[in-house]
Each structure stands twice: as structure tokens, then as C-alpha cells.
C-alpha positions in Angstrom: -25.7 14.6 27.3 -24.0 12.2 30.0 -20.6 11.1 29.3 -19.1 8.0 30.0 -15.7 7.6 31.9 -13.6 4.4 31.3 -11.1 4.2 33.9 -8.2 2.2 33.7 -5.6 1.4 36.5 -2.7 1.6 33.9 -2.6 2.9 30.4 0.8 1.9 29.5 0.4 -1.4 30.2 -3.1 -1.4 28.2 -0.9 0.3 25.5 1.8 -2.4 25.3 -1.0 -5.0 25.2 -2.8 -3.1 22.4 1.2 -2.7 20.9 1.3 -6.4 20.0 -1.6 -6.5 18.2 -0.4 -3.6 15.9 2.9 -5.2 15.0 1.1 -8.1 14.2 -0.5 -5.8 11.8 2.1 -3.9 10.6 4.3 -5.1 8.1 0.9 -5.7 6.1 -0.4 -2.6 6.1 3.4 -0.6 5.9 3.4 -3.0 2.4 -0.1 -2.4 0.9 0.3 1.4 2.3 -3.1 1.7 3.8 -4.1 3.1 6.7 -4.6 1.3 10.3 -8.1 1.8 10.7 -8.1 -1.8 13.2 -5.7 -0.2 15.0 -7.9 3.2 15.4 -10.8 1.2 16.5 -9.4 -0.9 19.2 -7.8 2.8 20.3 -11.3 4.2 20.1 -12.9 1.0 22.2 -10.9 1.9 25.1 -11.2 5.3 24.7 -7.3 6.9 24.0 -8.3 9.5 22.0 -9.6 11.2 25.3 -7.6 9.8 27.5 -5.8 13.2 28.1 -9.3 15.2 28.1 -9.6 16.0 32.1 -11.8 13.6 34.0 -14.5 16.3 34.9 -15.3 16.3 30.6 -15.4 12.9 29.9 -11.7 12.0 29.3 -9.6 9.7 31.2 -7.2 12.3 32.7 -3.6 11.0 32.0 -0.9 13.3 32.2 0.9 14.4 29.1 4.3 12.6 30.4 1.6 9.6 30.2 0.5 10.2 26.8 4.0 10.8 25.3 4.8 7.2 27.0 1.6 6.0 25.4 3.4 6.9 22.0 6.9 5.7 22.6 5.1 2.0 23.3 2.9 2.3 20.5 6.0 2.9 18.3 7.7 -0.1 19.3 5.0 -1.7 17.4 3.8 0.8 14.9 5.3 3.6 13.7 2.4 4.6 11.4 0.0 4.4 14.5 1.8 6.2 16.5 2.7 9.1 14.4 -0.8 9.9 13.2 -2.1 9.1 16.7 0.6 11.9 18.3 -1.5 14.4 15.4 -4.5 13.8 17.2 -3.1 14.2 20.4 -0.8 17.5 20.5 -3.9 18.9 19.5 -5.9 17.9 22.5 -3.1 18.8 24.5 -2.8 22.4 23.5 -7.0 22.5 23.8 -6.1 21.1 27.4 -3.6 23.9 27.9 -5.9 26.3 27.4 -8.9 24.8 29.2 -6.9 24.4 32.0 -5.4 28.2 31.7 -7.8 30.5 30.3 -11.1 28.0 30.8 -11.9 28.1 27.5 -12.5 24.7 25.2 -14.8 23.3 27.7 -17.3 21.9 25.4 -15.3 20.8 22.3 -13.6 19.1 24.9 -16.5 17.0 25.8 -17.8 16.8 22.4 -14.3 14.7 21.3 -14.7 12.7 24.4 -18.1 12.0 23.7 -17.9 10.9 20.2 -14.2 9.8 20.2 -13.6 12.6 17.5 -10.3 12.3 15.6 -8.7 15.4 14.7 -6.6 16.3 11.6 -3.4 19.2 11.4 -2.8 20.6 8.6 0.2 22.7 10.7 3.1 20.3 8.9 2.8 22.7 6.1 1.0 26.2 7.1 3.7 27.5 9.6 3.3 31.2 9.9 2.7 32.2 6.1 -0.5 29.3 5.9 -1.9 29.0 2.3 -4.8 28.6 0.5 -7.5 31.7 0.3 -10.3 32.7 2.2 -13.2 34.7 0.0 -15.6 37.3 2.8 -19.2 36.4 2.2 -22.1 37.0 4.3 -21.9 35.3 7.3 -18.5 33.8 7.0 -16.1 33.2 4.7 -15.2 30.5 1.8 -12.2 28.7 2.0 -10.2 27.1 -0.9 -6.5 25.3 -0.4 -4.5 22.3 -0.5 -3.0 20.9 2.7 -0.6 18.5 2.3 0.4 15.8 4.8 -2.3 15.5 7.0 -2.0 12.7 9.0 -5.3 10.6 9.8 -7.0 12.6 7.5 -8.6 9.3 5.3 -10.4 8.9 9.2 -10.2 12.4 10.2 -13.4 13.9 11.8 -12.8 17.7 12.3 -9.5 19.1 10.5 -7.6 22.2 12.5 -6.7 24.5 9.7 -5.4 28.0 8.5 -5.7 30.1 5.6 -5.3 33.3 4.4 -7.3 36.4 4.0 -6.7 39.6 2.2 -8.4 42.4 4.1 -9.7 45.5 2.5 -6.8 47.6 4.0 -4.4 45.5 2.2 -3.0 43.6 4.8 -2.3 39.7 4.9 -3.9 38.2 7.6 -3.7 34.3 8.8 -7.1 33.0 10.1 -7.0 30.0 12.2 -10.3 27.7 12.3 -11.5 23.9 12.4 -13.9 22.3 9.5 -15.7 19.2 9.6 -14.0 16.5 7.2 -17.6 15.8 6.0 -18.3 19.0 5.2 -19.6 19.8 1.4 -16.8 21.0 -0.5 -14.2 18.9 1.0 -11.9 16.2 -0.7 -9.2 13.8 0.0 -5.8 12.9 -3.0 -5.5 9.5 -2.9 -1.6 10.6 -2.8 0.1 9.0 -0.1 2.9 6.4 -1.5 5.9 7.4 0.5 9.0 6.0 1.6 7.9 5.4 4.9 5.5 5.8 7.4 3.2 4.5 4.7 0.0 3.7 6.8 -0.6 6.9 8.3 -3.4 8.1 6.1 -1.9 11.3 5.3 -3.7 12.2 2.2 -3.7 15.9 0.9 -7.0 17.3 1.6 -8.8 19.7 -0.7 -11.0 22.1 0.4 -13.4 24.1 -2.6 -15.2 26.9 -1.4 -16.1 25.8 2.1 -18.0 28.1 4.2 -16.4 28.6 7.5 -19.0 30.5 10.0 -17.2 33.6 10.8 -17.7 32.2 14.9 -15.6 29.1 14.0 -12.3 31.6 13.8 -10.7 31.1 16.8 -7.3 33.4 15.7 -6.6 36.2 13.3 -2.8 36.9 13.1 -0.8 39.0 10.8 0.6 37.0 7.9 4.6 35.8 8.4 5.0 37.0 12.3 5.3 34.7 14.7 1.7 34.7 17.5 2.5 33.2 20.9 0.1 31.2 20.1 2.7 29.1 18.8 4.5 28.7 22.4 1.7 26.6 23.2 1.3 24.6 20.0 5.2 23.8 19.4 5.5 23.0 23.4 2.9 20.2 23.2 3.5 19.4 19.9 7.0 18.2 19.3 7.7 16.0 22.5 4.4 13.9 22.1 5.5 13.3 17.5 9.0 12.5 18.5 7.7 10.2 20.9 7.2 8.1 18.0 10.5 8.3 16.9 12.0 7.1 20.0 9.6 4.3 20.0 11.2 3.5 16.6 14.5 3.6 17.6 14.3 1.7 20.5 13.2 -1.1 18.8 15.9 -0.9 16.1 18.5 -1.3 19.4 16.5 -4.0 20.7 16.6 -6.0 17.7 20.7 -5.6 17.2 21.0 -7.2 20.5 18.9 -9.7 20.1 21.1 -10.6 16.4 24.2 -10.2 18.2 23.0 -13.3 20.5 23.8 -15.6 17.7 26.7 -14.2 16.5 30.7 -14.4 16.7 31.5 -11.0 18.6 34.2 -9.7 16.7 33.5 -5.8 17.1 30.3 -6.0 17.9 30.6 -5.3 21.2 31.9 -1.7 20.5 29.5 -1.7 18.0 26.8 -2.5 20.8 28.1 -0.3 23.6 28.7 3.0 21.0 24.6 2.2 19.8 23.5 2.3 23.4 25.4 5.5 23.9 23.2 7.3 20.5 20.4 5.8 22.2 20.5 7.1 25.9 21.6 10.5 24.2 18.3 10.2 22.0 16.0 8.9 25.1 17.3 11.8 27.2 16.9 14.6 25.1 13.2 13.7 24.4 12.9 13.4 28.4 14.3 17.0 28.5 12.0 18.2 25.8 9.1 16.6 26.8 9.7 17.6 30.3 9.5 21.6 29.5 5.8 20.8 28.6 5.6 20.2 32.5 2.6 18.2 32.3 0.9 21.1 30.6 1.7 24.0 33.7 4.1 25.9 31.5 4.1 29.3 30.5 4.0 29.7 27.3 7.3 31.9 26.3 9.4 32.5 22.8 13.0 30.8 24.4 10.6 27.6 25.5 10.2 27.1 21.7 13.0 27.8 20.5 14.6 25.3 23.3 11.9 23.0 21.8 12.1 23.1 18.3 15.8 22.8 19.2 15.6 19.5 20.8 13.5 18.3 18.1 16.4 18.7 15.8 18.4 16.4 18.3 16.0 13.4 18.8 15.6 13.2 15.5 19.1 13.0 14.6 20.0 10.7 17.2 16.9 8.5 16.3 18.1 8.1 12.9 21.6 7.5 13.9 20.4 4.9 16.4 18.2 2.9 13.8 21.4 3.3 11.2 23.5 2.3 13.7 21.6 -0.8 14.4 21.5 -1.7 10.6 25.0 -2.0 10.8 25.0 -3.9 13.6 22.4 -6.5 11.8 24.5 -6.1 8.6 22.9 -7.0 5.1 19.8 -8.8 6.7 18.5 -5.8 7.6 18.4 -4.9 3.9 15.3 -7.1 3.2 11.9 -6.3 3.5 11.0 -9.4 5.1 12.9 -7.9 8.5 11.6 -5.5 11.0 14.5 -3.1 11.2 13.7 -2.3 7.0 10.5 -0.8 7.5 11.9 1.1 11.3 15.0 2.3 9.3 12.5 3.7 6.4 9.8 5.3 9.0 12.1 7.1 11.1 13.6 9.3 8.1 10.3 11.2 8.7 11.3 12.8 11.8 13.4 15.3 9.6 10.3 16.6 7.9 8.5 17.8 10.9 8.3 21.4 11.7 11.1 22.8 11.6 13.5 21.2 9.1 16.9 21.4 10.4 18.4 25.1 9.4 15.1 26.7 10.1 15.0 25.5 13.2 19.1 26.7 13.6 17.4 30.2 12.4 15.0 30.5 14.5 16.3 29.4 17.5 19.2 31.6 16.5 16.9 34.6 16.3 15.3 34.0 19.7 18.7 33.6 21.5 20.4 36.7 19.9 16.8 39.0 21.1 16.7 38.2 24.5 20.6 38.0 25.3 21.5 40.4 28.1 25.0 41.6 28.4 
């Protein structure tokens, strides 16, 4: 099947213009919690969810630095889109990695960039123990779980998943795999009422006794040990979701300048100039993180996650402290739902819940240090 390439001369600029038609849109949907499924189709129209897929298969070809810009803009406008829009992408970017290092992924690849496929994580939750159970039949296996917090999955296509599977020898083994959303067996919990980030569509999804084709297994890992394969995921991964983040927050500084405008000064110019400071420290960090994913030419190594992981911890501190700091800049106005820096100061306390939380992340980074320290 021919693909077709839509080329455009700048993508950021494409995003910002797409950017005010979603804050136009937001506040509705962040107050009726449903999902941004406008915003998804004028993303589909112009083709973003391939946009990093390589030329040569259909995609547009961006760089990841492009795509994690791509976020940042669309999170000045919406965090909701942008968050479950980063889902779809740091999975892309790790099927990138790999096409681009082992040549494998060639033709799921295509297929997304085809069909504009949207893809669903369930790796918020399944880490290296996983969940759920997977039942050997003939042919495959059957899958039963509940993932929770899968962003975009109410418009999710093909969900990336793990489970577990008790082999005969007694060992626990985690099988890594993908399942079609449409797929007999498969359900969505209307459950997603949340503090913030309330249109993302992040519905638990329940999977009965799927069958997964024993070809769709792509890994099979021992239970609880950390693979390599998660060098690649967590180096894609993190910079392009806190991309959102830092999206948010720079609109939360944008807005206390823009109030201080009308104001008496008073402190508020300490007040400005210490906000900028949490800022820059929050913009920089994410253009450190983001830059050890070297547009996707990295090698994939333990102390690169951990580094990773690590500055995840950091841009989302300093994104919340940014937005806080900007509410008390604003001062009680910024209490009401009717203004912008509300719904911003309620969306970015998600960026804490993303793999890892805080002290596991201290751990494990911890743990990587102290094993490859040389004297």
C-alpha cells in the first residue's frame, strides 16, 4: 500500500497555531472531564502522530528535540492534549530507536503512519513486576488484568502492554506484547474523575481472557529484574511527558507577568525575578534530559536512566514550584475556576505520579551509582 507524506516547512509553528485552538477548548473539556477528541482529529489531519516515524515509512521525519518542542507548545494550551499525546509518542520513539538500530519495526511503523494509529501504555503502572495473568493455550496465550491510567485509551487503537506468566518450572516471567483496543474481550472503566489532567482519557482498561498470538510477544523477561530494555523506554520516555509539564509551567509564569502589569509592585518584583529563576532551573534541566536522548543516537546504558529518571524528579519539582510560585504571585484570583492558572496549578500535580515517584527514583538511581562506582 502507498503512503502518503505530508510535509511541512515548520512543525512548531503548525503546533502553536493548532495550540490556540485547544485552549479555546480547554477549560470546557478540563470541566466536563471528557476527553479532547477535536483536538486528536485536527492532530490526525495534519498527520502528528507520525510525524516522528522516518520519512522513508510514511512519517514526517522530525527529530525527537522537535517532538518534545511539539509538546512543550501544545502544553501552553492544553495540558490534557499534551500529556496523552507525549503517551503516544515516547512509544514511537523507542519503535524509532530500534528501527533505526537493530532495523526491526519497519512495518508497524508504516502501519501507524498509514492509519494514524494511536497507541495506548499501560507502563504507568506495570514497571518491572507487571500484573494481571497470562493462561498458555494453544497457539498463544489468554490475558486477563486491569491497567490503570492509560492515557488515550477511550481513543486508543493498539494498547502496548505486559503481563505475567507462570511457567511450568516455577518461574515468574514478564511478557511484553501489544493488543488491539477492539479486540473481543477488552473493556474500558468509565473511571477517570481526577484532580487534574481531567481530559486525558485515561480510563482503566480491562482485558478478559484475550488471546494474544504467541508471535505478538516481542519480550520475555524475568519477573522484578530490571531488562535493558528499559534504557531505551525510560530514555525516550521521560523527556518527551515532562515536556508537558514545562509547557504548563511556562504558562503559569507567563500569566504572573502579565497580572503584575496592572499592579502596584510592592514585592512583586522579587517575587517575579525568584519565579523566573524556578523556571530557567525547570527549562534547563528538561533541556539536559531531553538532550541525553540525542535525537534518538544513544546507547542505551543503566547510568543514562538512572541520570533520566533523575532529572524527571527535578522538572517536576521545579514545574510545580513554578506554577505555585506563580499563584502567589496572582494571589487569591488564581483560586477561581474561572482563571487559567486554576486548572495549570491542578494539572501539573501529575508530574509526581509518573514513573518513578520520588524515593523510588532516589533508590534506584542510588543503586545504579553505588554498582558502577570505581575507586
Amino acid at each position: 500500500m502507498e503512503t502518503t507524506t505530508i510535509k511541512t516547512e515548520n512543525w512548531t509553528h503548525l503546533a502553536k497555531q493548532l495550540g490556540e485552538l485547544f485552549a479555546q477548548r480547554a477549560n470546557e473539556k478540563d470541566r466536563t472531564a471528557s476527553f479532547v477528541y477535536e483536538n486528536y482529529e485536527d492532530l490526525k489531519a495534519h498527520r502528528f502522530f507520525s510525524a516522528l516515524i522516518p520519512e522513508e515509512l510514511g512519517g514526517g521525519g522530525i527529530t525527537y528535540t522537535e517532538m518534545c518542542e511539539i509538546i512543550r507548545i501544545i502544553g501552553n494550551n492544553c495540558g490534557s492534549t499534551a500529556l496523552a499525546f507525549s503517551m503516544h509518542q515516547h512509544l514511537v520513539a523507542a519503535a524509532v530507536w530500534k528501527y533505526k538500530h537493530k532495523n526491526e519495526g519497519a512495518e508497524t511503523l508504516t502501519k501507524i503512519a498509514e492509519q494514524q494509529l494511536v497507541l495506548v501504555s499501560t507502563g504507568a503502572k506495570d514497571w518491572l513486576d507487571s500484573n494481571g495473568t497470562l493462561k498458555k493455550v494453544n497457539g498463544g496465550y489468554l490475558f486477563s488484568a486491569k491497567k490503570h491510567f492509560a492515557s488515550q485509551s477511550i481513543i486508543g487503537d493498539v494498547a502496548v502492554t505486559s503481563s505475567v506468566f507462570s511457567d511450568i518450572d516455577g518461574g515468574e516471567y514478564v511478557l511484553h506484547f501489544s493488543i488491539p483496543l477492539k479486540q473481543q474481550g477488552v473493556s474500558l472503566l468509565d473511571d477517570w474523575y481526577t484532580l487534574g489532567m481531567r481530559a486525558t482519557g485515561s480510563q482503566t482498561i480491562i482485558f478478559e481472557e484475550v488471546f494474544v498470538p504467541e508471535e505478538s510477544i516481542a519480550l520475555k523477561r524475568e519477573r522484578n529484574e530490571f531488562h535493558p530494555i528499559w534504557n531505551v523506554v525510560l530514555t525516550v520516555a521521560m523527556p518527551l511527558i515532562m515536556s508537558a509539564y514545562v509547557g504548563i509551567a511556562e504558562k503559569a509564569e507567563h500569566l504572573a507577568i502579565a497580572a503584575t502589569q496592572k499592579r502596584s509592585l510592592g514585592h512583586l518584583p522579587y517575587s517575579i525575578g525568584k519565579l523566573h529563576n524556578t523556571f530557567l532551573a525547570c527549562k534547563a534541566q528538561w533541556v539536559a534530559m531531553r538532550s541525553m536522548a540525542n535525537n534518538l543516537n544513544f546507547k542505551p546504558l543503566g547510568l543514562t536512566s538512572a541520570d533520566v529518571l533523575a532529572y524527571k524528579t527535578n522538572v517536576s519539582d521545579l514545574a510545580r514550584e513554578t506554577v505555585s510560585s506563580a499563584m502567589e504571585i496572582i494571589g487569591g484570583q488564581g483560586f477561581y475556576q474561572r482563571h487559567l492558572l486554576e486548572r495549570l496549578f491542578r494539572d501539573v500535580q501529575a508530574s509526581q505520579f509518573h514513573p518513578l515517584p520520588k524515593w523510588s527514583q532516589y533508590e534506584f538511581t542510588s543503586r545504579h551509582l553505588l554498582e558502577n562506582h570505581k575507586s
